[in-house]
C-alpha positions as CSV (number, residue, x, y, z in Angstrom):
1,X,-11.9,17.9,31.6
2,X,-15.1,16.6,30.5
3,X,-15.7,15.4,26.4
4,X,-17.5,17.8,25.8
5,X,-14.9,20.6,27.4
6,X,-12.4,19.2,24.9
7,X,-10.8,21.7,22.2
8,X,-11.5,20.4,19.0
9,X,-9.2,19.7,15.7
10,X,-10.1,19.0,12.1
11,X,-8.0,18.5,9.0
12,X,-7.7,18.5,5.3
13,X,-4.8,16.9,3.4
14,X,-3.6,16.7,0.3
15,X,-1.2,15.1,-1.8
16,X,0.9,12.5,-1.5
17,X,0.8,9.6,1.1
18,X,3.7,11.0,3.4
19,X,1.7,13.9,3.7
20,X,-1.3,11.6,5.0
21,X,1.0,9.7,7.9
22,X,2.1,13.6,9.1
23,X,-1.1,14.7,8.9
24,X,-2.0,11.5,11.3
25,X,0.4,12.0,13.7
26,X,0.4,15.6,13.9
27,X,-3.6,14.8,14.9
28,X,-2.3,12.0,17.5
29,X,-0.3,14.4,19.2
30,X,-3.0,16.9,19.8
31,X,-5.1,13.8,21.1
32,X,-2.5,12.7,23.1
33,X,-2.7,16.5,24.4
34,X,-6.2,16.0,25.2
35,X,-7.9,17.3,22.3
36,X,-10.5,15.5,20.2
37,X,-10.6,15.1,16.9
38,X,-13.9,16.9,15.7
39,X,-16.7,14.7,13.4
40,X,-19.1,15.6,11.2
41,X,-21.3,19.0,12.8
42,X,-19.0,19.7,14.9
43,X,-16.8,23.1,14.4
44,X,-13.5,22.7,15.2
45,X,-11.3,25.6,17.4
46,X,-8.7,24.5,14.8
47,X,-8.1,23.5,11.2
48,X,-4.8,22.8,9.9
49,X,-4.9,22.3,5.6
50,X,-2.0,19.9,4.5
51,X,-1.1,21.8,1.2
52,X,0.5,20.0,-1.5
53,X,2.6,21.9,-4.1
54,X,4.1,19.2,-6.4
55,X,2.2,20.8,-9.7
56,X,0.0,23.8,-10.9
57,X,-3.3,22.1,-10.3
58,X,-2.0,21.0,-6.8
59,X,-1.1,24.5,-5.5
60,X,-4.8,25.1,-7.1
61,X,-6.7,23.2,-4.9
62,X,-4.7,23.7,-2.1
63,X,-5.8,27.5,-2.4
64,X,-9.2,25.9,-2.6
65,X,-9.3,23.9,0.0
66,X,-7.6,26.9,2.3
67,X,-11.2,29.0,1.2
68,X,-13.4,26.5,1.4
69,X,-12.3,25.7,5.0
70,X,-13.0,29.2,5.8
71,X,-16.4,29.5,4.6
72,X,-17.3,26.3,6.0
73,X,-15.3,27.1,9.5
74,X,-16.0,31.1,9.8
75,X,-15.0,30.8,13.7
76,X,-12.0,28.5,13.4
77,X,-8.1,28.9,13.8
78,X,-7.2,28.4,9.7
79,X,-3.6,27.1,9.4
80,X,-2.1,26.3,6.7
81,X,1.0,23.8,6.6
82,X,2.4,21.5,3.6
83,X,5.0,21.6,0.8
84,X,2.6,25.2,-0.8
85,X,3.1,26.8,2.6
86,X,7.2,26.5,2.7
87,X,7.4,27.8,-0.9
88,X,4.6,30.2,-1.2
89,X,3.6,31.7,2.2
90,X,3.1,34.9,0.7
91,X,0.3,33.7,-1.5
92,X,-1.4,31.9,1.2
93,X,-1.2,35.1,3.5
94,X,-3.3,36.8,0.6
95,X,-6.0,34.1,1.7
96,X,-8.6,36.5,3.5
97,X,-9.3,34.2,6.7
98,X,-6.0,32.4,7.0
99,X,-5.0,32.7,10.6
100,X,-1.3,30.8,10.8
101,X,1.2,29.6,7.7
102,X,3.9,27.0,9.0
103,X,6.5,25.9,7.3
104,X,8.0,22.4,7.1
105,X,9.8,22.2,10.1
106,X,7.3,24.0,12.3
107,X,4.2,22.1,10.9
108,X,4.7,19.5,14.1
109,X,4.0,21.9,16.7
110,X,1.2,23.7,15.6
111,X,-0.4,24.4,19.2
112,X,2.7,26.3,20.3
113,X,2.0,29.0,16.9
114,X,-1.7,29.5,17.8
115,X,-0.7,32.6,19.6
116,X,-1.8,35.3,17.1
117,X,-4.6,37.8,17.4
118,X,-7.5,36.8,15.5
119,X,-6.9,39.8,12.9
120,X,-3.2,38.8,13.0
121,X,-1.6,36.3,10.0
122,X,1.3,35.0,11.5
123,X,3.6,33.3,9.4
124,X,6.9,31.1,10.6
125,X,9.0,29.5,7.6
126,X,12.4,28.5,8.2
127,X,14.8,27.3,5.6
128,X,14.7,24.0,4.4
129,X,18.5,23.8,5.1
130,X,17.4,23.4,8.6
131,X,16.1,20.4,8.5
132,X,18.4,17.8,9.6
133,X,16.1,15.1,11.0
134,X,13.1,13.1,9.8
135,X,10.0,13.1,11.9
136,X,8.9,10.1,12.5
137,X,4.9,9.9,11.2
138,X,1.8,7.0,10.8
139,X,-1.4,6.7,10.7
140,X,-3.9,7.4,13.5
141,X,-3.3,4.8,16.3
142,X,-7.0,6.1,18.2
143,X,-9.6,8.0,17.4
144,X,-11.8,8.5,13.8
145,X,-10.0,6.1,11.1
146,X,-8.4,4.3,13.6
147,X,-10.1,0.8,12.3
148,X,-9.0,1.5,8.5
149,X,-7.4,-2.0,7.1
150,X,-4.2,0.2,5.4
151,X,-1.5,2.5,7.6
152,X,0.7,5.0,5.7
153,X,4.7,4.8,8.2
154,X,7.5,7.4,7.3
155,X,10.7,6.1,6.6
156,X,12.0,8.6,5.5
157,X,11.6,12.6,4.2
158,X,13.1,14.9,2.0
159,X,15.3,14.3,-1.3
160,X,18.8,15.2,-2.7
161,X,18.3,14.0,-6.2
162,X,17.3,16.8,-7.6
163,X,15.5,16.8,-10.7
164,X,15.0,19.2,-13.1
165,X,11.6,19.9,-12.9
166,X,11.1,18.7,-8.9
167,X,10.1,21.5,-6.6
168,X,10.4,18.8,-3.3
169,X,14.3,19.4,-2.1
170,X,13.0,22.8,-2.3
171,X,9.9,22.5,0.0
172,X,11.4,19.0,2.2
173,X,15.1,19.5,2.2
174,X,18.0,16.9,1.6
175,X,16.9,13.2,2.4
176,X,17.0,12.8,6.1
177,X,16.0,8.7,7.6
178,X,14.1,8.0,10.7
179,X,15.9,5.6,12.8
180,X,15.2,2.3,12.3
181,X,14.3,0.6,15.8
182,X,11.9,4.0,15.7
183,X,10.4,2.8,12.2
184,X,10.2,-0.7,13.7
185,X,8.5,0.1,17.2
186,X,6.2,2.5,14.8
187,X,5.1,-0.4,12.7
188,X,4.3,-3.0,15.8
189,X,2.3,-0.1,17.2
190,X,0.0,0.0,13.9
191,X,-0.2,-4.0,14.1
192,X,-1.2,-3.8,17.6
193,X,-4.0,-1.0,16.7
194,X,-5.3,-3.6,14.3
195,X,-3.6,-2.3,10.7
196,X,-3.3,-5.1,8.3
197,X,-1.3,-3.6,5.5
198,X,1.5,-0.8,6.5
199,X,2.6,1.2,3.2
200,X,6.1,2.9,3.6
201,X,6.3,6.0,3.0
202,X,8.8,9.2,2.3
203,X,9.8,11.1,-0.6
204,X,12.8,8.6,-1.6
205,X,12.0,5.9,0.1
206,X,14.7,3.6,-1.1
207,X,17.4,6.6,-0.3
208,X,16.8,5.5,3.4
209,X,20.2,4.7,5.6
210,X,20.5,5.4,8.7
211,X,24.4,4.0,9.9
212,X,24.8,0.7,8.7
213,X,21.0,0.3,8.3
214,X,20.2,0.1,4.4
215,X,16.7,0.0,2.9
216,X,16.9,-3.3,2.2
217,X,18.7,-3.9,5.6
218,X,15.1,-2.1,7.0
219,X,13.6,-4.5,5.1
220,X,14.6,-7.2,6.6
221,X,13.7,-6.2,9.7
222,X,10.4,-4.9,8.9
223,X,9.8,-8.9,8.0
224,X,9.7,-9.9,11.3
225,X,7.0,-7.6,12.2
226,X,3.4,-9.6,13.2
227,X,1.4,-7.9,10.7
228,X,-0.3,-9.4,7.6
229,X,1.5,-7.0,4.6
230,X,4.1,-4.6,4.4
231,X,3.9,-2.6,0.9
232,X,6.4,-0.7,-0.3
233,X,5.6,2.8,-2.5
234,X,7.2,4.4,-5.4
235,X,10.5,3.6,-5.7
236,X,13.7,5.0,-7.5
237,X,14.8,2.6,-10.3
238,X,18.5,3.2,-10.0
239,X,17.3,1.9,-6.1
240,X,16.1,-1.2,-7.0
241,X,18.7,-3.4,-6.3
242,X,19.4,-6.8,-6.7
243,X,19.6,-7.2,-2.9
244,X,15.8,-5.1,-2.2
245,X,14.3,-7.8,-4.9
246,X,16.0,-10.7,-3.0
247,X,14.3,-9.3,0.0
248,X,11.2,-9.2,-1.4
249,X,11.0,-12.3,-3.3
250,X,12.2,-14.2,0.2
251,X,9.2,-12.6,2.1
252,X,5.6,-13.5,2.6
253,X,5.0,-9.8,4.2
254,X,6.4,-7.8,2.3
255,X,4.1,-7.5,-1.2
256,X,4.7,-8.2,-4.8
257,X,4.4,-4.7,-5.9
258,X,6.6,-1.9,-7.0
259,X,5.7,1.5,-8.2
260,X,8.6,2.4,-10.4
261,X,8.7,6.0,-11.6
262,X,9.8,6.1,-15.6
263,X,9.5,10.0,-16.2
264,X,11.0,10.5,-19.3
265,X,10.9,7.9,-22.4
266,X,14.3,8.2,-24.0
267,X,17.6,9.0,-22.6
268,X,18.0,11.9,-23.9
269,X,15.0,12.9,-22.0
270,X,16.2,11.2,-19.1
271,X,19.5,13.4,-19.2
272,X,17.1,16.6,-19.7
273,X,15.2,15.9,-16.6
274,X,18.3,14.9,-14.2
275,X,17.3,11.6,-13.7
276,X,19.7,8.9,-12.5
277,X,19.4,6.0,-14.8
278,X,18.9,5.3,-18.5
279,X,16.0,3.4,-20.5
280,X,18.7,-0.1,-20.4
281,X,19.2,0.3,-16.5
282,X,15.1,1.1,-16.2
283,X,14.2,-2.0,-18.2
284,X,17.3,-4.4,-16.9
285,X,15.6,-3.5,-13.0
286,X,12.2,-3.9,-14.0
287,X,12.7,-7.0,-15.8
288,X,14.5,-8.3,-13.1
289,X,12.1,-7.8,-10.5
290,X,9.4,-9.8,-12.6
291,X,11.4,-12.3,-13.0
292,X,12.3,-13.0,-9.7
293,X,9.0,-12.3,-8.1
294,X,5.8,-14.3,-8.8
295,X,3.2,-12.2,-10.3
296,X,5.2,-9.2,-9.3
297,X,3.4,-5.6,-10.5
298,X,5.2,-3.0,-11.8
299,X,3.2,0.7,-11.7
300,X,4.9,3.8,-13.6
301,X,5.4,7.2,-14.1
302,X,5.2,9.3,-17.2
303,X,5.8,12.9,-17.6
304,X,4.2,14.4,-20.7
305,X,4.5,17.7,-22.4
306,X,8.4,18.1,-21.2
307,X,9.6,21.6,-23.0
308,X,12.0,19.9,-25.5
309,X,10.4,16.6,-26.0
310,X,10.6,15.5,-29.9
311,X,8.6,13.0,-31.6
312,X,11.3,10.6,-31.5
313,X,11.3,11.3,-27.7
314,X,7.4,10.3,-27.6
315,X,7.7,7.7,-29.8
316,X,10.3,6.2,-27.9
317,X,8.4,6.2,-24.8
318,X,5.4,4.7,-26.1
319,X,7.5,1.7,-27.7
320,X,9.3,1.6,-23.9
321,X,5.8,0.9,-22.2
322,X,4.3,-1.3,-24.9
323,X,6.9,-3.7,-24.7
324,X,7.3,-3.9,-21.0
325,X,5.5,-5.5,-18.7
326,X,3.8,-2.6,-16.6
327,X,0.5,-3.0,-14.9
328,X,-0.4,0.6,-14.8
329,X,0.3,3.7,-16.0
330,X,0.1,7.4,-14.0
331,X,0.5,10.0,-16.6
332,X,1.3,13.9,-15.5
333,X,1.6,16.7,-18.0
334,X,4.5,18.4,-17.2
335,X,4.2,21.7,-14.6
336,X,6.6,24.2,-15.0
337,X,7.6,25.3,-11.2
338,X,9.0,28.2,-9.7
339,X,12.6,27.8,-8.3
340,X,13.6,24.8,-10.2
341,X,16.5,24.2,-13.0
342,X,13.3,23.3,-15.7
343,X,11.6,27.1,-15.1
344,X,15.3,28.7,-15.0
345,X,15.9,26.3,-18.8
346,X,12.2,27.7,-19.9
347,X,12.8,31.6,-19.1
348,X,16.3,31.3,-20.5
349,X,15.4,30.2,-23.5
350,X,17.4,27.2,-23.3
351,X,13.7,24.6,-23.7
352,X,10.8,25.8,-25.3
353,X,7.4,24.5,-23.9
354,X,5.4,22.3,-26.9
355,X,1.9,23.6,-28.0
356,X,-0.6,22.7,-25.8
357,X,-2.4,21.2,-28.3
358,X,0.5,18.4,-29.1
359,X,0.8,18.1,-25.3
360,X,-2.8,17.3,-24.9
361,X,-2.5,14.6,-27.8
362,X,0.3,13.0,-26.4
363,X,-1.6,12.6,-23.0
364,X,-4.4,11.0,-24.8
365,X,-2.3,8.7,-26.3
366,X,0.1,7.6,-23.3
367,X,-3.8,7.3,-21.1
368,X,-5.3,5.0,-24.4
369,X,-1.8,2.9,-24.2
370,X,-1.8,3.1,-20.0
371,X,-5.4,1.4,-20.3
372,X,-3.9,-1.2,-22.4
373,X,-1.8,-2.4,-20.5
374,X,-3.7,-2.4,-17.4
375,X,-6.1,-4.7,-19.1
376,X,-3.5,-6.9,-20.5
377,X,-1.8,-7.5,-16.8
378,X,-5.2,-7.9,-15.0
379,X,-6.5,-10.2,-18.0
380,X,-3.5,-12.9,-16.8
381,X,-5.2,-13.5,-13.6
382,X,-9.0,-14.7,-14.9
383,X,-10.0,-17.8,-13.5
384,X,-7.4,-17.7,-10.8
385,X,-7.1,-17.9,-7.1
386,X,-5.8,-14.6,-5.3
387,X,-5.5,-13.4,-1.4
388,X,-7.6,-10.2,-1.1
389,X,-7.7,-8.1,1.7
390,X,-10.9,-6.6,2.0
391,X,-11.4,-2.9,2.8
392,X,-15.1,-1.4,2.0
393,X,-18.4,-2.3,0.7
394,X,-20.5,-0.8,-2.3
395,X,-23.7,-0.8,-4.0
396,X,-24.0,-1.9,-7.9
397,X,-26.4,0.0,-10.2
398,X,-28.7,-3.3,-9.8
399,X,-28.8,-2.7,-6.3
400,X,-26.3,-5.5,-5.1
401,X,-23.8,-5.2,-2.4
402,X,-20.0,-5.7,-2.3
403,X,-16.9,-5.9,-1.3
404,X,-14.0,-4.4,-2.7
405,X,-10.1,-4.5,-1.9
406,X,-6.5,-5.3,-3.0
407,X,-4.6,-8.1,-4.0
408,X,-1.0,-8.7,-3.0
409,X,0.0,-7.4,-6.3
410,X,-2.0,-4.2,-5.9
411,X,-4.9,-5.6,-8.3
412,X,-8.8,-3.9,-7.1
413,X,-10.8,-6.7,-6.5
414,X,-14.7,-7.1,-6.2
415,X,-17.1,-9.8,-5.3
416,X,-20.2,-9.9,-4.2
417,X,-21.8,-10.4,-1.0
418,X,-25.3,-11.3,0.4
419,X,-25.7,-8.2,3.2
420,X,-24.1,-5.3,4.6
421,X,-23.7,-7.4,7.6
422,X,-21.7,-9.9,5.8
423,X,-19.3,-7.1,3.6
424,X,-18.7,-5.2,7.2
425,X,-17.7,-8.9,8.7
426,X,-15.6,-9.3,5.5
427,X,-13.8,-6.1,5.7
428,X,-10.2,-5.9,7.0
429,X,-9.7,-9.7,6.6
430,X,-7.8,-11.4,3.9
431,X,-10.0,-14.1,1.8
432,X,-9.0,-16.4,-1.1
433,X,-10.8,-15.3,-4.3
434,X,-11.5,-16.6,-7.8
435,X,-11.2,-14.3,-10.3
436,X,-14.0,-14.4,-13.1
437,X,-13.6,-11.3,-15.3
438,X,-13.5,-7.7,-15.5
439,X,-15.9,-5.3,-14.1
440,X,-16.1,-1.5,-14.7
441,X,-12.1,0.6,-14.1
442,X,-10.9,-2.5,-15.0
443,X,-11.6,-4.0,-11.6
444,X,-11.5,-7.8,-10.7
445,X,-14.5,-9.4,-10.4
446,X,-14.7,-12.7,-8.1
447,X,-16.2,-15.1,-6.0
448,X,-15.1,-17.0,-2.9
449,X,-13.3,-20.1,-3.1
450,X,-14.5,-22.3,0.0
């Protein structure tokens, strides 16, 4: 079959990074099929959107996404797959223009469900009690992207924590582990491609066991990978042990960087949202991985607007993240979703949902505070030398060029460079900065040390 006989596949994702590795290799296996991923002018005979359901604004513009693909597509095969498609299929059938809905253990094999007429919406969701494996998922290894400096591998998928307010058990199912010599020959075939940073992904990430193989044990033998950094995502803070921080602080691959999600700022708000830890255990881990790990960054999680939150509950949080030593801040105003123990609490009577004026304050004042401290941690590295691995070029108001990327410790760098020639050379290696202030977001701005 010639190129230009090929079938044709686009997509759209959204969400969270797992969602990006699935999206990847659900694309490789239709290359590997002999289709071609379709660029820019091109009309695809399919497009597959990668919904994301993990708030209200996220099931928004998954919806539009989904319409905006079929205005944009009016001859294409629209199907709809992702965390929004398991728990509301309905809704998405609604969608005038939506050819196919899968659910999360059909969302693989897409090609075998494009068998509908094209008046036809065919939907296939199976239950989420189902799924009893993870499918292994990374970045593209051919085709459009291919050359990017950063590849997202699964680890892992689903959750059986359970939180309150968490919709994911309910769309992903209990916590399943890909095996790890499939995890390992994964990452060597990203280092081959010419990846120089691997992030792991999953839902839990840290949950991962698969026999006798622990997270840290995975660790371990991620290490011995020839690749220039392994990252590691959000992780659970009753799952940052002693042992993963050994592990961490013994490697040179594996980066000195944790995202550690804090939710809630008390313990009563803790015990409200079903997390597993209290505000002692969050700060003992935390502490302890900054102690044990040179210039170590710590990113968190805040939920704000929880039905039932008090002042004392605020204030406590604010306190929490002033005194700690966090180098950013994500803040989420608390969604109330359909299905989980929160919604159930609200409708019940049980929590009462706090004026959205108060909730608007407090997120003001926990993004003021989250700025804070992202300036403070940045602010400690002025006039010093980091390793920054390059990833993309920009142009300055004033017209100069340069080149931005990431420290080990997760800090955006930018310096400045003499061409595009010279910032395309640059990118996807690692070079030895000096840090001489702040720039604009807070970004590093540096030259090269020769």
């Amino acid at each position: 079959m010639s190129e230009k006989e090929k079938k044709r596949i686009s997509a759209v994702t959204l969400g969270c990074k797992l969602n990006y590795a699935e999206t990847s290799s659900i694309l490789q296996r239709f290359v590997d099929s002999g289709w071609q991923i379709a660029v820019e002018g091109e009309e695809p005979d399919i497009v597959f959107i990668h919904t994301c359901a993990v708030t209200r604004q996220a099931e928004q513009k998954s919806r539009q996404q989904i319409r905006r693909m079929i205005r944009r597509y009016p001859r294409s095969r629209i199907v709809v797959i992702g965390c929004y498609a398991q728990l509301q299929p309905d809704v998405i059938a609604g969608i005038e223009g939506v050819d196919v809905i899968l659910g999360s253990a059909e969302k693989y094999d897409i090609e075998r469900y494009i068998t509908s007429g094209p008046d036809d919406i065919e939907t296939y969701i199976s239950p989420v009690s189902t799924l009893d494996t993870a499918v292994p998922a990374h970045s593209l290894l051919s085709g459009p992207g291919s050359g990017r400096t950063r590849a997202f591998l699964k680890i892992q998928d689903g959750c059986d924590y359970g939180c309150a307010y968490c919709t994911i058990p309910l769309a992903r199912g209990r916590s399943r582990s890909v095996p790890p010599d499939t995890v390992i020959d994964g990452a060597r075939r990203l280092a081959l491609a010419g990846y120089r940073e691997i992030v792991l992904t999953g839902v839990n990430i840290a949950a991962y066991r698969y026999g006798s193989c622990s997270f840290a044990g995975l660790l371990r033998r991620l290490d011995d990978v020839d690749v220039l950094r392994i990252r590691v995502s959000s992780i659970e803070p009753d799952l940052l042990t002693s042992e993963v921080i050994d592990t961490v602080s013994r490697s040179t691959r594996i980066m000195p960087h944790f995202h550690l999600p804090l939710q809630g700022g008390s313990d009563a708000m803790l015990r409200a949202m079903g997390r597993r830890y209290t505000i002692a255990t969050y700060r003992s881990r935390l502490l302890d991985a900054v102690d044990r790990i040179p210039d170590c960054a710590i990113g968190a999680d805040i939920v704000t607007g929880y039905p039932g939150e008090t002042d004392d509950d605020f204030r406590s949080a604010c306190e929490l993240i002033g005194d700690l030593p966090i180098a950013y801040l994500h803040i989420f105003t608390c969604s109330l979703r359909p299905g989980t123990a929160l919604a159930r609490q609200v409708d019940t009577g049980l929590r009462r949902p706090l004026p959205p004026d108060l909730v608007k304050e407090r997120s003001r004042q926990l993004h003021e505070l989250g700025h804070e401290r992202k300036q403070a941690f940045a602010r400690r590295f002025i006039g010093r030398d980091l390793q920054v691995l390059f990833e993309e070029q920009g142009r300055e108001e004033d017209g100069s060029i340069t080149c931005s990327g990431y420290s080990r410790n997760y800090l955006r760098v930018r310096t400045a460079v003499s061409s595009p020639g010279e910032a395309e050379r640059i990118a996807g290696t690692e070079q030895r900065v000096r840090v001489t202030g702040l720039g604009r977001d807070l970004d590093l701005e540096a030259i090269f040390v020769t």
